[in-house]
PyMOL Python script that loads the backbone (N, CA, C, O; Angstrom):
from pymol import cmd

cmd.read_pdbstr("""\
ATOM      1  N   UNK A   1       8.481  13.592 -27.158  1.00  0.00           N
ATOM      2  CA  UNK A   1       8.602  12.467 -26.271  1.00  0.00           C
ATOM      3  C   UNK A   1       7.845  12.783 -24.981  1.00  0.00           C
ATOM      4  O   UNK A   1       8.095  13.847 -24.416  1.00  0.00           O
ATOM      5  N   UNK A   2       6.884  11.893 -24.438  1.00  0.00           N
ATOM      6  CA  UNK A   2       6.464  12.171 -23.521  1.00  0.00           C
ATOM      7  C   UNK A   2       6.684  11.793 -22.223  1.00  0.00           C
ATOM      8  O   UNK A   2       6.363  10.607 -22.307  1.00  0.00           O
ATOM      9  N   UNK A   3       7.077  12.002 -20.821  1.00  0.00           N
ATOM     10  CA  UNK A   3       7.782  11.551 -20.520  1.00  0.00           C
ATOM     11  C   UNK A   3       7.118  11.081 -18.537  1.00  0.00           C
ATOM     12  O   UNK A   3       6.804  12.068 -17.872  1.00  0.00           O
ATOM     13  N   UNK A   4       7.037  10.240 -18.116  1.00  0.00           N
ATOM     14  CA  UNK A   4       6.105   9.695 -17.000  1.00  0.00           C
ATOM     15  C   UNK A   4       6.547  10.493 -15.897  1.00  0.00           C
ATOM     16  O   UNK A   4       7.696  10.573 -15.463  1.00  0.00           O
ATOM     17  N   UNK A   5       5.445  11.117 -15.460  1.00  0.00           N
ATOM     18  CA  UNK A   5       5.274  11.894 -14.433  1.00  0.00           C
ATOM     19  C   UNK A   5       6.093  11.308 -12.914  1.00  0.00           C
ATOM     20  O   UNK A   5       6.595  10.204 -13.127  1.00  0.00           O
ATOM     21  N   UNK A   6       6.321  11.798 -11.486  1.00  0.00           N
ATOM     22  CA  UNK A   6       6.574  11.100 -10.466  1.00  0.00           C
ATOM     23  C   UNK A   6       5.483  11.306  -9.522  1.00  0.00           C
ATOM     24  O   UNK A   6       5.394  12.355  -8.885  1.00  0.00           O
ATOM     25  N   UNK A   7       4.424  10.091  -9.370  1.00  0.00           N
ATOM     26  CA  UNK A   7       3.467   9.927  -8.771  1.00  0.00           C
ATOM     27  C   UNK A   7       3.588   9.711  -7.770  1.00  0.00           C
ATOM     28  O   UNK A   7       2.424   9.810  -7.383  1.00  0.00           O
ATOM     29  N   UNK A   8       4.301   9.396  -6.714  1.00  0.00           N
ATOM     30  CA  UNK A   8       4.764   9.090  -5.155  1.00  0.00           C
ATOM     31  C   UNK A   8       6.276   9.280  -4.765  1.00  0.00           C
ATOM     32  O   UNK A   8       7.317   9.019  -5.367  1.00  0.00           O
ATOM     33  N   UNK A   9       6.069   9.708  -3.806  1.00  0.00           N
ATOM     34  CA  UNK A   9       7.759  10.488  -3.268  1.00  0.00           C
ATOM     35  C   UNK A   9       7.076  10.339  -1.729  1.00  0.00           C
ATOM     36  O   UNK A   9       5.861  10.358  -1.533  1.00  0.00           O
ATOM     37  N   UNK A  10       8.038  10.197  -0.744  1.00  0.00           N
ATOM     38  CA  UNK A  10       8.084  11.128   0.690  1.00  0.00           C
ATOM     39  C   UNK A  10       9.005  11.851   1.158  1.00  0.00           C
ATOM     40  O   UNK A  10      10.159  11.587   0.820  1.00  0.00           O
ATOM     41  N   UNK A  11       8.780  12.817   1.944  1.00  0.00           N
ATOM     42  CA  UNK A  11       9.931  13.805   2.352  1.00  0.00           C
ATOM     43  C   UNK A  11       9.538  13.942   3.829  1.00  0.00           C
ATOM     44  O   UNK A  11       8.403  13.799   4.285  1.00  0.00           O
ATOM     45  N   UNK A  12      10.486  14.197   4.399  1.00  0.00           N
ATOM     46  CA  UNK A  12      10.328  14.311   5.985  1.00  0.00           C
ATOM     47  C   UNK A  12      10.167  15.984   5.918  1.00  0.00           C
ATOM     48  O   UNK A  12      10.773  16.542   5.003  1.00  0.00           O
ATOM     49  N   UNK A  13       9.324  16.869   6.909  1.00  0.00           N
ATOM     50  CA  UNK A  13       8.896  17.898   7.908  1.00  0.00           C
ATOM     51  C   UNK A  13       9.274  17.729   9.121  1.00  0.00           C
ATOM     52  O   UNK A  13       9.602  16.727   9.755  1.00  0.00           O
ATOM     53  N   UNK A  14       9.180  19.006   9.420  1.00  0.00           N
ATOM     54  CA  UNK A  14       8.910  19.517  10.853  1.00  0.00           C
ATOM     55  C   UNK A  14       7.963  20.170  11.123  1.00  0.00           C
ATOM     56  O   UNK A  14       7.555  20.216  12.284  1.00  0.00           O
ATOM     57  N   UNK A  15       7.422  20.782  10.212  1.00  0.00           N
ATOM     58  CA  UNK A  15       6.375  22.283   9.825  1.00  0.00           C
ATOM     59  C   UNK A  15       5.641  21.700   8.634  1.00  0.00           C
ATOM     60  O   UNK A  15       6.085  21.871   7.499  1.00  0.00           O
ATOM     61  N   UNK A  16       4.609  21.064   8.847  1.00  0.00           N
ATOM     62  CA  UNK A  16       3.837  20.513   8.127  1.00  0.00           C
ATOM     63  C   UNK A  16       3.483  21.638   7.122  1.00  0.00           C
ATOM     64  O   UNK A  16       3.884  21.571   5.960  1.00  0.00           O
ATOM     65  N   UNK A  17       2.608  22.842   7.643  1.00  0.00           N
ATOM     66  CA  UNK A  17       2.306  23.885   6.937  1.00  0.00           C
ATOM     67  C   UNK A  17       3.272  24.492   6.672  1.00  0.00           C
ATOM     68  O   UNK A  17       3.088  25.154   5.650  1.00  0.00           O
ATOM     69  N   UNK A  18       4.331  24.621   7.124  1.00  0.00           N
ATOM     70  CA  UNK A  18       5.361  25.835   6.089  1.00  0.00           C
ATOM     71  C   UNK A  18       6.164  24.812   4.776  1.00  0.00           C
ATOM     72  O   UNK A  18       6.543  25.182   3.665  1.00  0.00           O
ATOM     73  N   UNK A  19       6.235  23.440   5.405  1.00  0.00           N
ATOM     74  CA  UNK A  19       6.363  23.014   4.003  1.00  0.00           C
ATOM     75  C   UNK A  19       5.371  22.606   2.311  1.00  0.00           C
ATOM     76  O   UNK A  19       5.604  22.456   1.112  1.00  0.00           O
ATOM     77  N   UNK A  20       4.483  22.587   3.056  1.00  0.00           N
ATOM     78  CA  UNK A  20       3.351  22.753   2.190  1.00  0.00           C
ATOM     79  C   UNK A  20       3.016  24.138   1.391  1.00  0.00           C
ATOM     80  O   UNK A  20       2.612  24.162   0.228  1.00  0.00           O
ATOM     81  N   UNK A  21       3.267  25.378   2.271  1.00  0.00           N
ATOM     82  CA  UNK A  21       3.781  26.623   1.860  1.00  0.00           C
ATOM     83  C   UNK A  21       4.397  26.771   1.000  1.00  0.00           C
ATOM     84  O   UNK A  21       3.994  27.361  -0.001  1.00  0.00           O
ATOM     85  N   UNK A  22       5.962  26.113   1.166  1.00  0.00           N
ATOM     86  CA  UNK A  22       6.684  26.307   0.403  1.00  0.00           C
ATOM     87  C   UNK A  22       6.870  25.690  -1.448  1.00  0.00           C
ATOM     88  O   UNK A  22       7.376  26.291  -2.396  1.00  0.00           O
ATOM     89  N   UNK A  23       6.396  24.654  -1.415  1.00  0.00           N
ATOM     90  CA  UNK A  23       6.368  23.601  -2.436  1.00  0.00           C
ATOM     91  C   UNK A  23       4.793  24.625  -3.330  1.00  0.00           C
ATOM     92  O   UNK A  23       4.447  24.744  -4.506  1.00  0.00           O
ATOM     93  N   UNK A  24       4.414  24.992  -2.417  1.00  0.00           N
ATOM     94  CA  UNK A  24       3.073  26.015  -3.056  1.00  0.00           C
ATOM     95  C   UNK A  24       3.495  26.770  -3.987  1.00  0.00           C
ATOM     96  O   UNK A  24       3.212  26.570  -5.168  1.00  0.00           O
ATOM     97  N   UNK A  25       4.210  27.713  -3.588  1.00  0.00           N
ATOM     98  CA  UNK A  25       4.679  29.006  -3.545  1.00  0.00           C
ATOM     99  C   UNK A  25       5.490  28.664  -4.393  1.00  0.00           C
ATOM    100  O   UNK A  25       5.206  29.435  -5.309  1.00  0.00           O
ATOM    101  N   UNK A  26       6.712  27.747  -4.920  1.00  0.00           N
ATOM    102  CA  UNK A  26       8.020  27.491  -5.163  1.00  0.00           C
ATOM    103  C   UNK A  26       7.545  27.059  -6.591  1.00  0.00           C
ATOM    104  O   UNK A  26       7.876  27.644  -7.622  1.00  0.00           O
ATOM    105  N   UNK A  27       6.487  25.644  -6.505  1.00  0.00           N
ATOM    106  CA  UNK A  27       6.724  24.813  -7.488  1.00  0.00           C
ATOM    107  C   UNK A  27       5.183  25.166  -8.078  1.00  0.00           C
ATOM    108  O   UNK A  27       5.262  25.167  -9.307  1.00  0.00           O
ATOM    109  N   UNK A  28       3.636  25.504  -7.576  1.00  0.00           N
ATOM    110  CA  UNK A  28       2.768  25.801  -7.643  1.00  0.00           C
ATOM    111  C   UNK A  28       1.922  24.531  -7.636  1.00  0.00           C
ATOM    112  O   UNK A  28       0.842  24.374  -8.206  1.00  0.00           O
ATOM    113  N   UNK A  29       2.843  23.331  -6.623  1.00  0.00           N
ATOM    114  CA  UNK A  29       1.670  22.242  -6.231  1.00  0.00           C
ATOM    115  C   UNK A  29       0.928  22.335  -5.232  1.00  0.00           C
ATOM    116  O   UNK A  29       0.744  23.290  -4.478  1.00  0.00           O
ATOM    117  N   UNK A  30       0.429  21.154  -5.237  1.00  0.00           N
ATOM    118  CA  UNK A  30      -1.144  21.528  -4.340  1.00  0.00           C
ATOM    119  C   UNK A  30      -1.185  20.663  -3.320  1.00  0.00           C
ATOM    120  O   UNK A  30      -1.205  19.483  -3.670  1.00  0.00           O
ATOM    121  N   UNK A  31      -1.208  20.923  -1.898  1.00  0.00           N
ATOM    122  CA  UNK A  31      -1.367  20.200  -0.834  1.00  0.00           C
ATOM    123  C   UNK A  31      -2.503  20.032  -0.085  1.00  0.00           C
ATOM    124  O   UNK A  31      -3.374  20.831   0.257  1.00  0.00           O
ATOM    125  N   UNK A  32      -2.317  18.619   0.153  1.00  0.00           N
ATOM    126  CA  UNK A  32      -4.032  17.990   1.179  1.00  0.00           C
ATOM    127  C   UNK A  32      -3.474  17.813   2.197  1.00  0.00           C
ATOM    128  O   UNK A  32      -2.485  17.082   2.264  1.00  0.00           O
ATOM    129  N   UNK A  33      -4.099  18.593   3.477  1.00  0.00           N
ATOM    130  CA  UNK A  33      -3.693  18.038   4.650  1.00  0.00           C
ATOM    131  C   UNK A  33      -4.508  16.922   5.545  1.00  0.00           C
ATOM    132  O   UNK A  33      -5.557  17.092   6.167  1.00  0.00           O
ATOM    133  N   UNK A  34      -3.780  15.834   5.435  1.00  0.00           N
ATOM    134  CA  UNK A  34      -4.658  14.264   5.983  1.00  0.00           C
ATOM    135  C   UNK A  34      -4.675  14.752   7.744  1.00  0.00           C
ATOM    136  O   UNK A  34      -3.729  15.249   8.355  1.00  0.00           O
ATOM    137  N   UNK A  35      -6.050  14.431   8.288  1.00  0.00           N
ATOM    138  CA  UNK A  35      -6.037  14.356   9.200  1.00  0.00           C
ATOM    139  C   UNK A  35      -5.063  13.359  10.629  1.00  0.00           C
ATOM    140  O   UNK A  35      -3.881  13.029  10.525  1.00  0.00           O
ATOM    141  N   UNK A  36      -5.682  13.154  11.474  1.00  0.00           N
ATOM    142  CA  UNK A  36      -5.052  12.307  12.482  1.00  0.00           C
ATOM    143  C   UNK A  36      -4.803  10.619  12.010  1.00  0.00           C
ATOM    144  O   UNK A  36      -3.799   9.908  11.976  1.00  0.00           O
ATOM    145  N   UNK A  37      -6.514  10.351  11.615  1.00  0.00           N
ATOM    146  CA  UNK A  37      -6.632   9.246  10.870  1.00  0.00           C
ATOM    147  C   UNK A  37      -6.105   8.286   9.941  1.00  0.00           C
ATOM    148  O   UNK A  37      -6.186   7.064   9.813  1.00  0.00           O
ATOM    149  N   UNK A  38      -5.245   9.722   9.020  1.00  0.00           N
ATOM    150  CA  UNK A  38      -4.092   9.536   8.334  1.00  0.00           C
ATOM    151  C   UNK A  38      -3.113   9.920   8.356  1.00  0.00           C
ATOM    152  O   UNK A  38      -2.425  10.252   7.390  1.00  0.00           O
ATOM    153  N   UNK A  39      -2.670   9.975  10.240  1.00  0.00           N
ATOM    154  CA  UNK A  39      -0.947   9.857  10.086  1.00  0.00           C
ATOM    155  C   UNK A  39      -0.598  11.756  10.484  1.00  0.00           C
ATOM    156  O   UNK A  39       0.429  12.272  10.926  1.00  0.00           O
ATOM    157  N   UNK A  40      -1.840  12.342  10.122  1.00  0.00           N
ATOM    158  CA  UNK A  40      -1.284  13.577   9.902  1.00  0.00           C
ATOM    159  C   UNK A  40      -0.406  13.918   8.400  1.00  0.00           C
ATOM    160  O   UNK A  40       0.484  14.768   8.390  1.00  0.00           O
ATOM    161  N   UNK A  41      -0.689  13.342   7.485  1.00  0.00           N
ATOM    162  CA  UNK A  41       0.310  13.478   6.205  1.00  0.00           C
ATOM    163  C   UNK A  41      -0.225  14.584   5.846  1.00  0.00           C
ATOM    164  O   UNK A  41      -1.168  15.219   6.317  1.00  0.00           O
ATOM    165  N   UNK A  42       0.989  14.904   4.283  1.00  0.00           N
ATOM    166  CA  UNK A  42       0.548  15.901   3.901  1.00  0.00           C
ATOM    167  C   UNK A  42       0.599  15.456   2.451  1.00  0.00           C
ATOM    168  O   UNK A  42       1.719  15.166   2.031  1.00  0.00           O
ATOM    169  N   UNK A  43      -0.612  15.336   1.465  1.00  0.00           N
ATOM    170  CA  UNK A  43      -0.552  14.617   0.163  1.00  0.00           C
ATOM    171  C   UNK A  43      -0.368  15.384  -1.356  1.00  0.00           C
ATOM    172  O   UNK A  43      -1.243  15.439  -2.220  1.00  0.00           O
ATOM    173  N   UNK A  44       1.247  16.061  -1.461  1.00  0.00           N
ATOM    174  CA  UNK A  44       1.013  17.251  -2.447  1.00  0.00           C
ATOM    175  C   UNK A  44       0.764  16.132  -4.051  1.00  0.00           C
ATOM    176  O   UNK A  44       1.116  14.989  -4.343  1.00  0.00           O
ATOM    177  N   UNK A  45       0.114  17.037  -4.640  1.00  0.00           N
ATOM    178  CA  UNK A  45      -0.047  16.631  -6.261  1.00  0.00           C
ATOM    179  C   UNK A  45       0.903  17.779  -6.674  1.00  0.00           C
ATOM    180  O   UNK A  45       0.871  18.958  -6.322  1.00  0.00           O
ATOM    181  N   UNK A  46       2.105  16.886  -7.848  1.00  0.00           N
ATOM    182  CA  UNK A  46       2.581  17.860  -8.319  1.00  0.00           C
ATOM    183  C   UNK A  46       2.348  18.183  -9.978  1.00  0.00           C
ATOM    184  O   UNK A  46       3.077  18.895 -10.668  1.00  0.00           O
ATOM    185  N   UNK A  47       1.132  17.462 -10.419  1.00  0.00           N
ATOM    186  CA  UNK A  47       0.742  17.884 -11.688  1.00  0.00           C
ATOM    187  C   UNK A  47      -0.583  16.852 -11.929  1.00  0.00           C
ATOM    188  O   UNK A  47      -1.172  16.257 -11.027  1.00  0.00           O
ATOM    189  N   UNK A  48      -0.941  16.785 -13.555  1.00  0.00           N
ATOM    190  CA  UNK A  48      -2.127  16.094 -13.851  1.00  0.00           C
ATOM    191  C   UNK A  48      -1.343  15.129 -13.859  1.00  0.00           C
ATOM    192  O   UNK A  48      -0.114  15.065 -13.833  1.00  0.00           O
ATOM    193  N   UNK A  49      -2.773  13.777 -13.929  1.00  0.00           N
ATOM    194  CA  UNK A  49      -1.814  12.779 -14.162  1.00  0.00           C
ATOM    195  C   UNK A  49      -3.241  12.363 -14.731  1.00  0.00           C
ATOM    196  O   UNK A  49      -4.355  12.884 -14.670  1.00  0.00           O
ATOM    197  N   UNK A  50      -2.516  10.704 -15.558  1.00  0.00           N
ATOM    198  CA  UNK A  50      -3.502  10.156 -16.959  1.00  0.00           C
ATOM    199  C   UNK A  50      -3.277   8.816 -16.694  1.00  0.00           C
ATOM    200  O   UNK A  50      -2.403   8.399 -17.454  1.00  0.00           O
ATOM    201  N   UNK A  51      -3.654   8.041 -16.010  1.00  0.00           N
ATOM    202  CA  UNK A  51      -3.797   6.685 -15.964  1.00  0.00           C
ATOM    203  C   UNK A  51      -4.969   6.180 -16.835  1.00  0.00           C
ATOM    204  O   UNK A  51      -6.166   6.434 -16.698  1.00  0.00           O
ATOM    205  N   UNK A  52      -4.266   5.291 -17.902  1.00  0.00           N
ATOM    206  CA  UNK A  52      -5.232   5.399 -18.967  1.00  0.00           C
ATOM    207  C   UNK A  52      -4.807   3.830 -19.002  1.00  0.00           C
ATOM    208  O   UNK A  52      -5.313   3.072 -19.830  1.00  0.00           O
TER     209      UNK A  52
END
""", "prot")
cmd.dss("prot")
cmd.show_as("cartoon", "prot")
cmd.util.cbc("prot")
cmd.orient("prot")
């Protein structure tokens, strides 16, 4: 059974980089850090994804 990924979430910070750290380190996703332009976000991918 295959089963649909979760493509959008938000979570609140304080420590932009240590939470990005952590979710690194923890879960082995991957974080983009958006500039000013965008808010300052931080955009982790937590796997492939297949929009088909």
């Amino acid at each position: 059974m295959n089963m649909n990924p979760v493509v959008h979430f938000e979570m609140p910070y304080e420590d932009r980089a240590r939470m990005a750290d952590f979710y690194t380190k923890t879960f082995g996703w991957k974080a983009q850090m958006m500039g000013p332009e965008m808010g300052e976000y931080a955009v982790v991918h937590t796997g492939e994804t297949n929009f088909s």
